[in-house]
C-alpha positions in Angstrom: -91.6 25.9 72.3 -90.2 29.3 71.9 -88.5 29.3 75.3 -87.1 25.4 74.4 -85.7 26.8 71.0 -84.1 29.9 72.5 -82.4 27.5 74.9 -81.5 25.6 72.3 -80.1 27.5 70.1 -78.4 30.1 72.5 -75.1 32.1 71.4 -72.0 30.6 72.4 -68.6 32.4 72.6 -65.2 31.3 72.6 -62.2 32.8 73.3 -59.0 31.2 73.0 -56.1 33.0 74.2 -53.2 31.7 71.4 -49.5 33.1 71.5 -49.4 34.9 68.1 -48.4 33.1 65.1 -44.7 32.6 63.8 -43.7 35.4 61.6 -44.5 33.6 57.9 -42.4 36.6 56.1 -39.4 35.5 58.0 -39.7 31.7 57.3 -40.2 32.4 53.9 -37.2 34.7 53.4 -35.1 31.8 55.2 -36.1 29.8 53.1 -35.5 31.6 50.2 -32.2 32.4 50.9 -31.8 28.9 51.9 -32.7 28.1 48.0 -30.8 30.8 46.6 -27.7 29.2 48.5 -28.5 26.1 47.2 -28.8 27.2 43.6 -25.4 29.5 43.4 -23.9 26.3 45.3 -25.6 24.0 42.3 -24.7 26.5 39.9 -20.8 26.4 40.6 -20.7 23.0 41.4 -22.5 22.6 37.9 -19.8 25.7 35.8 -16.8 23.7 37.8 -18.3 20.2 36.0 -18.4 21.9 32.8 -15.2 23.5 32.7 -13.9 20.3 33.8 -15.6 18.4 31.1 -14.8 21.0 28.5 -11.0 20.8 29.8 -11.5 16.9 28.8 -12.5 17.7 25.8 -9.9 20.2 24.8 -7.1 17.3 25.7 -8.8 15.0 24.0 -8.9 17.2 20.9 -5.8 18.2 21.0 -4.5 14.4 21.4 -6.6 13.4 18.1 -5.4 16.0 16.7 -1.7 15.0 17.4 -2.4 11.4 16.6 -4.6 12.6 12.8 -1.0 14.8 12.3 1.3 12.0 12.6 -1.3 9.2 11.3 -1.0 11.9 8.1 2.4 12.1 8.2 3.0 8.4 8.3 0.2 7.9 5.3 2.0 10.4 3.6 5.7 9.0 4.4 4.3 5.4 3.6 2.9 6.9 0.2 6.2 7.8 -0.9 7.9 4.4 0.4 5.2 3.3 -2.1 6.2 5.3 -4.8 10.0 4.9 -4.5 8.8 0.9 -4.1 7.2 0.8 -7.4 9.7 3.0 -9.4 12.4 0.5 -8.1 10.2 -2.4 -9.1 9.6 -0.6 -12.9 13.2 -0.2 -13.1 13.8 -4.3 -12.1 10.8 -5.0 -14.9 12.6 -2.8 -17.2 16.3 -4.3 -16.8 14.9 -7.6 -16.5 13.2 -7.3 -20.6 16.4 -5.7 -21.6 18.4 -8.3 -20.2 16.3 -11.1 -21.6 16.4 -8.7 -25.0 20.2 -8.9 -25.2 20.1 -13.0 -24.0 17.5 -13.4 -26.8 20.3 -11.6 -29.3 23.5 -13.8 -28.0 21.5 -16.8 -28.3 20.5 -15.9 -32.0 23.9 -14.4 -32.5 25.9 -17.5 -31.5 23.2 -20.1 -33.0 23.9 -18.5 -35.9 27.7 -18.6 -35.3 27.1 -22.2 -34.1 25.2 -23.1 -37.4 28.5 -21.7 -39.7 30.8 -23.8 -37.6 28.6 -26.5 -38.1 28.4 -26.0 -41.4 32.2 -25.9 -41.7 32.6 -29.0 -40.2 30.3 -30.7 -42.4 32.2 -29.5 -45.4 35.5 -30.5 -43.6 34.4 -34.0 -42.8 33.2 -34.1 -46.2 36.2 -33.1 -47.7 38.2 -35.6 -45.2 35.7 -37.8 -46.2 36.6 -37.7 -50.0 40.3 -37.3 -49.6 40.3 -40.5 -47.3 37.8 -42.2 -49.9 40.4 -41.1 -52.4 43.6 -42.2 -49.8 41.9 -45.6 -50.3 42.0 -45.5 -54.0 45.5 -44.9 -54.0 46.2 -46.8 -51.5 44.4 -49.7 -53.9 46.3 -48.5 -56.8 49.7 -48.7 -55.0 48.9 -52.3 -53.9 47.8 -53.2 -57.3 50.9 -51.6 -58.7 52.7 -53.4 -56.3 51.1 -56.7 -57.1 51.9 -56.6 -60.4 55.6 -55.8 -60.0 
């Protein structure tokens, strides 16, 4: 059995003639600068986005800016349109009660006049009114007088 186990289990060798392996330092220093290439490639490609964006930004402060300035200056030009606007239409209101002021005085003024005149002519027709009531008397005396002769 001990001769069956030593033929079984007998030492076996074997060589294998291989070409020696790539150099793994290289490859990984290729690819390492094949990275680092990449990333200063990303890394401008990404600084020449951002000044480009911050560029876009800049204009399109400056443009707000420019349109806030003249929006102001028009609120503030409108304001005083406003202003001028509601002095004028104080003014109006103001002339407008004086004028209705002095109408109110004429018309008291000259009902007042009108009322005298009135009155005069009532004591004038009633003063016609006796002399023609006393016209009338003599004019009855006279044609009694002138009956009789």
């Amino acid at each position: 059995m001990s001769c069956l186990r030593k033929q079984v289990t007998g030492d076996v060798s074997v060589e294998v003639n291989a070409c020696p392996g790539p150099d793994l330092r290289k490859i990984l220093e290729d690819l390492r600068c094949q990275y680092e290439t990449l990333m200063e490639r990303n890394r401008k490609e990404t600084e020449q986005w951002y000044a480009c964006k911050v560029e876009e930004v800049n204009l399109e402060v400056i443009t707000s800016s420019q349109e806030i300035e003249s929006s102001n200056k028009q609120v503030t030009e409108l304001r005083r349109q406003l202003q001028a606007l509601e002095i004028n239409v104080q003014a109006q209101l103001n002339m407008k009660e004086n004028l209705e002021s002095s109408l109110a005085e004429t018309e008291c003024r000259y009902n007042k006049y009108l009322a005298e005149l009135q009155s005069q002519i009532s004591c004038v027709e009633q003063w016609l009114a006796e002399i023609r009531e006393e016209m009338e008397c003599q004019n009855q005396e006279y044609k009694t007088l002138l009956d009789v002769k």
